[in-house]
Phi, psi and omega in degrees: 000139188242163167213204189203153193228140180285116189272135163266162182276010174274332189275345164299313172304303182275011177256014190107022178241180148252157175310342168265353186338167183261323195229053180313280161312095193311328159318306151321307209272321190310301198277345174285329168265012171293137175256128158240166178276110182272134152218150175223122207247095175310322226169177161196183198203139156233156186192149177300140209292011203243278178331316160296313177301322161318327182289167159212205167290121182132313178336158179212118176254120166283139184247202182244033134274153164250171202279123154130341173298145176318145160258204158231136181233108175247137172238141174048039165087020169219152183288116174247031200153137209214147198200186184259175168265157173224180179242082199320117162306309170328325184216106196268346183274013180230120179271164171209190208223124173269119163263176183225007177213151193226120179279105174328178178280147170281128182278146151285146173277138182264000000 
């Protein structure tokens, strides 16, 4: 039988952290190293499969953001964030995404 405990910042504190520690927990670390799928959703189109067959190269799908509007950035199917597109300096051939927003958590209705 397992059972799980809420760590306080008293209890960080007494193991030898600061409260901000990055890794209180070997547990705590185990999951700070999980990989997720970051996507950032220019846009989206909808359009009838008679119409999907048709494209080709070359082809142009209008999406429903327009250019200078916020994208979204989701992990595991939810918006945690929302940004610009940028051009990485480092590598002018790479886009990378500036954020400008940080989205709450979403409340539930009671």
């Amino acid at each position: 039988m397992t059972g799980t405990k809420t760590l306080s910042s008293a209890d960080v504190e007494e193991a030898g952290g600061e409260p901000n520690a990055s890794c209180p927990t070997p547990n705590l670390e185990t999951i700070l190293r999980i990989p997720v799928t970051v996507q950032v959703v220019l846009g989206s189109a909808m359009m009838p499969v008679a119409n999907l067959l048709k494209l080709g190269r070359g082809a142009v799908v209008a999406l429903d953001h327009r250019v200078g509007e916020p994208v979204d950035i989701v992990v595991n199917g939810r918006v945690i964030a929302r940004g610009e597109i940028v051009v990485v300096e480092e590598d002018n051939s790479r886009f990378g995404v500036s954020l400008t927003e940080i989205v709450g958590p979403v409340r539930s209705i009671e």
